[in-house]
C-alpha positions as CSV (number, residue, x, y, z in Angstrom):
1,X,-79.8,190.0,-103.5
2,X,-82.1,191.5,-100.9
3,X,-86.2,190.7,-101.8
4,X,-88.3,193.8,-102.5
5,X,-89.9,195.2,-99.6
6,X,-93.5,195.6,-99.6
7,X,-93.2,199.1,-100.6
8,X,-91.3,198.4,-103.3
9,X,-93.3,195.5,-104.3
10,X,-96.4,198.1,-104.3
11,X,-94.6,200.9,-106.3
12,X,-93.3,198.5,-109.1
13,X,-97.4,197.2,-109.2
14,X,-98.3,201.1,-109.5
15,X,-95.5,201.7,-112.4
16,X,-95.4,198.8,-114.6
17,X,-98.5,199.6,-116.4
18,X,-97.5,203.1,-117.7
19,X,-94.1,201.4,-118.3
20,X,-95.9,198.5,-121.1
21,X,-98.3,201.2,-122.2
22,X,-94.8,203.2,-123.0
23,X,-93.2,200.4,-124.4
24,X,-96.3,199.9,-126.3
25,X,-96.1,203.0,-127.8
26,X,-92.9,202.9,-128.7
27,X,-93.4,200.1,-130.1
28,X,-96.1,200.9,-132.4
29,X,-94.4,204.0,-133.6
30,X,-91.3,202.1,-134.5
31,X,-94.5,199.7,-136.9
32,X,-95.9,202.8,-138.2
33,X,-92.6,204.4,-138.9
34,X,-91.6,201.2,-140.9
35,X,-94.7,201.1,-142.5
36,X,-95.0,204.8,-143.7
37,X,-91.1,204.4,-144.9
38,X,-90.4,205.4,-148.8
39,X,-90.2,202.9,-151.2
40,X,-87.0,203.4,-153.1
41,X,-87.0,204.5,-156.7
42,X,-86.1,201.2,-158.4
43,X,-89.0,199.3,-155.9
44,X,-91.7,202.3,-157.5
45,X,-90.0,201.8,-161.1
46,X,-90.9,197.8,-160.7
47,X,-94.7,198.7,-159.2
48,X,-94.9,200.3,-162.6
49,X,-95.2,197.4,-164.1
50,X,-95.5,194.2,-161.7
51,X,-97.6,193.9,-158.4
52,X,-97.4,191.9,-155.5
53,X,-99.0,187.9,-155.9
54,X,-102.1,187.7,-154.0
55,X,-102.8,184.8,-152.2
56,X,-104.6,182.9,-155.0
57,X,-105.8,183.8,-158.5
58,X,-110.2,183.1,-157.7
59,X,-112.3,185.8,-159.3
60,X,-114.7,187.2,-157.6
61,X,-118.1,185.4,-157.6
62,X,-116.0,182.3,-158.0
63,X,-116.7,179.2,-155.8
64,X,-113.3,178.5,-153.8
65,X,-115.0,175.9,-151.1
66,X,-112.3,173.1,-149.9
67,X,-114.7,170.2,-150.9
68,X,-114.1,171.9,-154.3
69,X,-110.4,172.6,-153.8
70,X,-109.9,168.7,-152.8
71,X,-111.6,167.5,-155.5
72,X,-109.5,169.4,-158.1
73,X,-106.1,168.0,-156.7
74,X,-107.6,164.7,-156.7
75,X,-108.7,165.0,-160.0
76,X,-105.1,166.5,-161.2
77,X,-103.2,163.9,-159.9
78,X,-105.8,161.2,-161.3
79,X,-104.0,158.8,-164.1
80,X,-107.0,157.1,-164.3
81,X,-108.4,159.4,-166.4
82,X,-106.4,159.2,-169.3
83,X,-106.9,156.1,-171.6
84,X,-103.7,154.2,-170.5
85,X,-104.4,154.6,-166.8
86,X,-101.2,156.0,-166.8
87,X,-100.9,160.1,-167.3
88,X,-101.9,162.4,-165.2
89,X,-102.2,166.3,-165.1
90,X,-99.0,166.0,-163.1
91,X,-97.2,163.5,-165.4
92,X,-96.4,167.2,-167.3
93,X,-96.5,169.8,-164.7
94,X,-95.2,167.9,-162.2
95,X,-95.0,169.9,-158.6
96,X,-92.0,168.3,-157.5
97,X,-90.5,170.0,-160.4
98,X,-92.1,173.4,-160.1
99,X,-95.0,172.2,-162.4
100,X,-93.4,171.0,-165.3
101,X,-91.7,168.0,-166.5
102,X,-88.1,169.2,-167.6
103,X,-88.3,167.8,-171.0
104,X,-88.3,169.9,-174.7
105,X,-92.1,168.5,-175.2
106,X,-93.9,166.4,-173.6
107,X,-94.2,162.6,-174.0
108,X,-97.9,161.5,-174.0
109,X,-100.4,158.0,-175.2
110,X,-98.2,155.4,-176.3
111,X,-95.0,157.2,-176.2
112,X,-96.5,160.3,-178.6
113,X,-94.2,163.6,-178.8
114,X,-96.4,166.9,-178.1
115,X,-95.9,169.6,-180.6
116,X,-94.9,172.3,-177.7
117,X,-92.6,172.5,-174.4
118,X,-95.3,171.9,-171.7
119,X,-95.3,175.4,-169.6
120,X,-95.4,175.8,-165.9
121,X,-99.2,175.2,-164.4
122,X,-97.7,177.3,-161.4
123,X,-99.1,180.9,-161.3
124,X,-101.0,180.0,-164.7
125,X,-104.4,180.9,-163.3
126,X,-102.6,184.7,-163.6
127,X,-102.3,184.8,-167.4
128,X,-104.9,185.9,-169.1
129,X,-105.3,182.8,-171.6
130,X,-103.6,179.4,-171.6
131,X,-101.2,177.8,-173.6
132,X,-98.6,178.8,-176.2
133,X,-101.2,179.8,-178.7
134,X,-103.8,181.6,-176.2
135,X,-106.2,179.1,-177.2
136,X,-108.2,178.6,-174.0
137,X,-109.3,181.7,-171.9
138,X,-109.1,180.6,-168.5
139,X,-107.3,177.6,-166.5
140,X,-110.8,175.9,-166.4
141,X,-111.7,175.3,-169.8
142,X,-108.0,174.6,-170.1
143,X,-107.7,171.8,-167.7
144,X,-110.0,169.9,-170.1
145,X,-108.2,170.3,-173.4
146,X,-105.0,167.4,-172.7
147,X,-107.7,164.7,-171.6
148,X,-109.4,164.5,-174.9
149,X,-105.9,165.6,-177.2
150,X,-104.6,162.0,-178.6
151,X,-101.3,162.7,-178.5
152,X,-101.8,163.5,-174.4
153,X,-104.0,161.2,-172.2
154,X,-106.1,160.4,-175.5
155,X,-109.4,160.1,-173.7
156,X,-112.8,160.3,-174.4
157,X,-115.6,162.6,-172.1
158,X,-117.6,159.3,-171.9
159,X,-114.4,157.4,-170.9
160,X,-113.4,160.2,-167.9
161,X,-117.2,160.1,-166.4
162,X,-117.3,156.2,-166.7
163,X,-114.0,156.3,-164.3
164,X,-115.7,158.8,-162.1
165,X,-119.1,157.0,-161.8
166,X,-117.5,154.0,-160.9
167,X,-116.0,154.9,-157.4
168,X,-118.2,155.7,-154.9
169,X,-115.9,158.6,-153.3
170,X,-116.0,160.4,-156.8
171,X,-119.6,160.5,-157.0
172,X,-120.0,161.6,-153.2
173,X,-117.2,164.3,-153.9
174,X,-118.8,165.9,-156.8
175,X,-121.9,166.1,-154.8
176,X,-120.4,167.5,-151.8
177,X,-118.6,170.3,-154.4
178,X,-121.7,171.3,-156.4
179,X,-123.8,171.2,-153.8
180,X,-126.3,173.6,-156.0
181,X,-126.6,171.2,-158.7
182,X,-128.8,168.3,-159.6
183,X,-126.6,166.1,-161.8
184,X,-122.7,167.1,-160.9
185,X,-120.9,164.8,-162.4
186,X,-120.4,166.0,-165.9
187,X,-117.4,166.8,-167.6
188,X,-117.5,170.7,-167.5
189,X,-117.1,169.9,-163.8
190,X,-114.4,168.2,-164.1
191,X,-112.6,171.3,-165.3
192,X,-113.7,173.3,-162.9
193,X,-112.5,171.6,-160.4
194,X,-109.0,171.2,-161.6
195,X,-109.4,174.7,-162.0
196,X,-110.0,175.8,-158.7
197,X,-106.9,173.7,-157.9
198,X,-104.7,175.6,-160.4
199,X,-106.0,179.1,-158.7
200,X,-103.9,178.1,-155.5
201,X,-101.1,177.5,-156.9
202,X,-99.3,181.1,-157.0
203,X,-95.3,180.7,-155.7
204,X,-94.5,184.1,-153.9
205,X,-90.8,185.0,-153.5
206,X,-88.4,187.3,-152.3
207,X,-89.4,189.7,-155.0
208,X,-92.8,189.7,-153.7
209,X,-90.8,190.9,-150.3
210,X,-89.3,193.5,-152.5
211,X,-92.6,195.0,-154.1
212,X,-93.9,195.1,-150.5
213,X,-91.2,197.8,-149.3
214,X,-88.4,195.2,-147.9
215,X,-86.2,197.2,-150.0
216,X,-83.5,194.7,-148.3
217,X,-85.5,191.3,-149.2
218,X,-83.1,191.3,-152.6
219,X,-79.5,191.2,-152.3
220,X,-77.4,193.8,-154.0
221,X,-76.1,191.4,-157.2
222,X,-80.1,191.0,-157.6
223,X,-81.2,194.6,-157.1
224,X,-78.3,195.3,-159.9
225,X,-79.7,192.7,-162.2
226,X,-83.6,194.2,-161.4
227,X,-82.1,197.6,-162.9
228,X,-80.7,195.8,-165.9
229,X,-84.1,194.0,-166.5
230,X,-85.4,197.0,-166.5
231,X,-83.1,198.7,-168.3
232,X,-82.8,195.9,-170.9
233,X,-86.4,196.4,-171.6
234,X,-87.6,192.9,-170.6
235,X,-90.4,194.5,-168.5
236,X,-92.0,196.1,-171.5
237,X,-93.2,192.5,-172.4
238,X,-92.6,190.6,-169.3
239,X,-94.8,192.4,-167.1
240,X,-98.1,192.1,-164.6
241,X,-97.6,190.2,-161.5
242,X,-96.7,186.9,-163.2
243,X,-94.2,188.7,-165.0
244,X,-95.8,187.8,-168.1
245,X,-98.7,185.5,-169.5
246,X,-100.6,188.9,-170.6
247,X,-99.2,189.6,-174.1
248,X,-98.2,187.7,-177.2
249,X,-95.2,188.3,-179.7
250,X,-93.7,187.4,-182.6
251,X,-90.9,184.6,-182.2
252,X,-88.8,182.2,-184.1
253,X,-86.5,180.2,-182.2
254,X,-82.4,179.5,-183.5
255,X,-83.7,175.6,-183.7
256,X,-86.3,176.8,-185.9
257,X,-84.8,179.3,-187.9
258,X,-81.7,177.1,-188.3
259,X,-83.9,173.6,-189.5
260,X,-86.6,176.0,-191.5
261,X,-89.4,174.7,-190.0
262,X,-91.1,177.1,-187.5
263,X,-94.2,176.4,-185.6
264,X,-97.2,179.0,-186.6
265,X,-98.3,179.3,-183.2
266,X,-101.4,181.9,-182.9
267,X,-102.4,181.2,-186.5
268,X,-103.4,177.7,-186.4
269,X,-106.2,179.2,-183.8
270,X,-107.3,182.3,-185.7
271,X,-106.2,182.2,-189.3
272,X,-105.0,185.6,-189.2
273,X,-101.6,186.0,-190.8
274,X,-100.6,188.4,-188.7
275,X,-100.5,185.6,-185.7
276,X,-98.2,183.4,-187.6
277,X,-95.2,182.8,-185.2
278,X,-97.2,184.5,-182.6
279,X,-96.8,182.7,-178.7
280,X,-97.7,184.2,-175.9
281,X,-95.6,185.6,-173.8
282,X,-94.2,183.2,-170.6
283,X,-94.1,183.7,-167.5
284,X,-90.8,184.2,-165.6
285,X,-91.7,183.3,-162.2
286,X,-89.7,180.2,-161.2
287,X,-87.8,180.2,-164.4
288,X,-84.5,178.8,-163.0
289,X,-86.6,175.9,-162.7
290,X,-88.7,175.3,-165.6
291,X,-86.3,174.8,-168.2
292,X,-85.5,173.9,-171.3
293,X,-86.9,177.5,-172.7
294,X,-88.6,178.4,-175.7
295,X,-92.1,177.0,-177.2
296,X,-90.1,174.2,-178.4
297,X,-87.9,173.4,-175.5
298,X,-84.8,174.0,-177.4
299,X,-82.9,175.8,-175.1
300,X,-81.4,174.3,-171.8
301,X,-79.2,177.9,-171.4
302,X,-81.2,180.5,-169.2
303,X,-78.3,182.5,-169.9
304,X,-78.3,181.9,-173.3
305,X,-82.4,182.5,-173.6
306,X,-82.0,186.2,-172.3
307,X,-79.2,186.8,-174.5
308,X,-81.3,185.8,-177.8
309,X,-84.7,187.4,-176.6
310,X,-82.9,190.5,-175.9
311,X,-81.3,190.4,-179.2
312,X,-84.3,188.9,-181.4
313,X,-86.9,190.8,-179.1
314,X,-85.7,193.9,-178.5
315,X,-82.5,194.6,-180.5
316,X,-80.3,194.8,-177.5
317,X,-76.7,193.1,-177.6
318,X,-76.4,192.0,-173.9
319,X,-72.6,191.7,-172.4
320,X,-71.7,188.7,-170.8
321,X,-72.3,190.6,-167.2
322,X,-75.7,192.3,-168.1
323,X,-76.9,188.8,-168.7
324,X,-75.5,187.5,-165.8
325,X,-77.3,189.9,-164.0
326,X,-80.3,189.4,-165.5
327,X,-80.1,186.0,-164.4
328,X,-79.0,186.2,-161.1
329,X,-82.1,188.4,-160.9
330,X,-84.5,185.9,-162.3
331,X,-83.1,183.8,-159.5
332,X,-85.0,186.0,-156.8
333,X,-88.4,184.8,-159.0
334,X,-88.7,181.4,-157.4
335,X,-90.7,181.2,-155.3
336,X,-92.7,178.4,-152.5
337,X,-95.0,176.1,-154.1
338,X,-97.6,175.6,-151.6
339,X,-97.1,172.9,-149.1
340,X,-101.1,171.5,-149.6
341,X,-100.4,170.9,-153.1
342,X,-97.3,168.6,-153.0
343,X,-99.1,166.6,-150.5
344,X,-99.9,163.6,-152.6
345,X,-104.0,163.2,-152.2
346,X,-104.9,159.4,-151.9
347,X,-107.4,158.3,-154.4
348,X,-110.1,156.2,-154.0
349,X,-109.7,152.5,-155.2
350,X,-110.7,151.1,-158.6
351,X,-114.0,148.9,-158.3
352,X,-115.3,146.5,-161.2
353,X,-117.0,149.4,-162.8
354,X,-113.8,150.9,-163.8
355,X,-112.7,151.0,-167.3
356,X,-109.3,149.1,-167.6
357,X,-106.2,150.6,-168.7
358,X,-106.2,150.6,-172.9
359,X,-102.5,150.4,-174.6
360,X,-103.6,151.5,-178.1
């Protein structure tokens, strides 16, 4: 191949400019084209009722510093606190396990059964209170409640702070995370922080593609089983963008109705009869894997679950395809647990000061 003459060399200088500012234009028309493109009608039925995760669950005003952040995860993966030395925040909502332990209920101090299947802590900051029975209002005040519950980690406030106080790092951390208060170290803080932890912890997924306009981010089994869902009803209570954690309803599981015994759920926290039974709705997100189901963990089946909340929930006798469907719907729902948080955070070491592990 012959080289360019000069001339050549000078009229391909001259050119190439208007040529990328062409290509650049093309280019950005192609975006805005994408951008500006209609969402179909089942992605604009599903904005009806769901949005998009954000890219964590702070409120505004909220302090979301790292020092804070760090200390949280610290903090939530901290046996120490509990009174054996042994359970953790993560001993039940384990991230390796999309932030739950896989068991019907829990198993706390000195091998003590919890009265309720422990639910995901992913995407919990998104609800709009915590736990079965709505009993806490936000993931802060939450954080505090399995500490001090004897059947959990059985501790005592006095017990948590002694643990703190005695390690150095502790003590510097809290410092470096309130930096606006005198005396940090107090056991409102302690929630707080575990808190701010929990508020990163959203899972975003295909779906999340989906709601976004990638009307080809779901396949075409799952876009089937999004009409279903929809069509079924489930959105009516399974909506906002944790697909639930917003409402409450009546529910009896088949274990309880079968044994008689039934859990009274909202009305052991307000007294009103009208809350006996009641349970706040779950979230689906990650659901394939945060099983077994149910307030009491008594389903193993996520087939099985949609087919009896569809018929107990909302009168609906689901075929054996709409529920697969469903399901292989609810499998475009899991999502990525953030990288930072199943990085295991090294804690600082015990010193003399630190209370010793109590088996009783």
């Amino acid at each position: 191949m012959k080289p360019l003459s000069l001339f050549n060399q000078n009229a391909l200088l001259f050119f190439l400019p208007f040529v990328l500012i062409a290509i650049a234009l093309i280019f950005t028309h192609c975006t805005t084209a994408d951008s500006e493109k209609e969402l179909t009608d089942l992605q604009e039925r599903a904005l009806t009722f769901t949005e998009p995760l954000t890219a964590d669950a702070f409120l505004d005003g909220m302090n979301r510093s790292e020092e804070l952040i760090d200390l949280g995860k610290m903090l939530f993966y901290e046996p120490r606190l509990s009174k054996s030395g042994l359970i953790s925040c993560n001993t039940c909502h384990n991230m390796a396990t999309f932030g739950v332990d896989q068991l019907p209920v829990s198993i706390g101090h000195m091998w003590q059964k919890g009265p309720r299947n422990a639910p995901t802590v992913l995407n919990a900051a998104l609800h709009t209170t915590q736990f079965w029975d709505g009993s806490e209002p936000d993931v802060e005040s939450q954080a505090l409640m399995p500490i001090l519950d004897e059947l959990e980690m059985a501790a005592t406030r006095e017990h948590v702070l002694a643990v703190l106080q005695s390690m150095p790092e502790y003590v510097e951390r809290f410092q470096h995370a309130f930096p606006d208060q005198d005396d940090p170290l107090v056991y409102e803080n302690v929630g707080v922080a575990i808190g701010a932890f929990e508020r990163i912890l959203l899972t975003p997924s295909r779906f999340d593609n989906f709601l976004r306009g990638d009307a080809n981010a779901l396949t075409s089994a799952e876009i089937r089983g999004l009409r279903t869902y929809i069509d079924t009803g489930c959105h009516s209570c399974h909506g906002g963008p944790a697909l639930g954690g917003r409402t409450f309803s009546m529910f009896q599981t088949p274990a309880e109705l079968a044994s008689g015994e039934s859990d009274l759920g909202r009305f052991d926290v307000t007294g009103n009869e009208l809350d006996r039974h009641v349970f706040k709705v779950p979230s689906l997100l990650n659901i394939t894997k945060t099983y077994p189901y149910f307030h009491d963990g008594s389903e193993w089946s996520l087939a099985e679950t949609v087919r009896v909340v569809a018929r107990d929930m909302l009168e609906r006798e689901l075929t054996a395809e709409e529920v697969a469907d469903i399901v292989v719907f609810l499998g475009a729902l899991t999502g990525e647990i953030p990288a930072y948080a199943l990085d295991l955070p090294l804690l600082p070491p015990s010193t003399a000061a630190t209370p010793r592990p109590v088996f009783n």
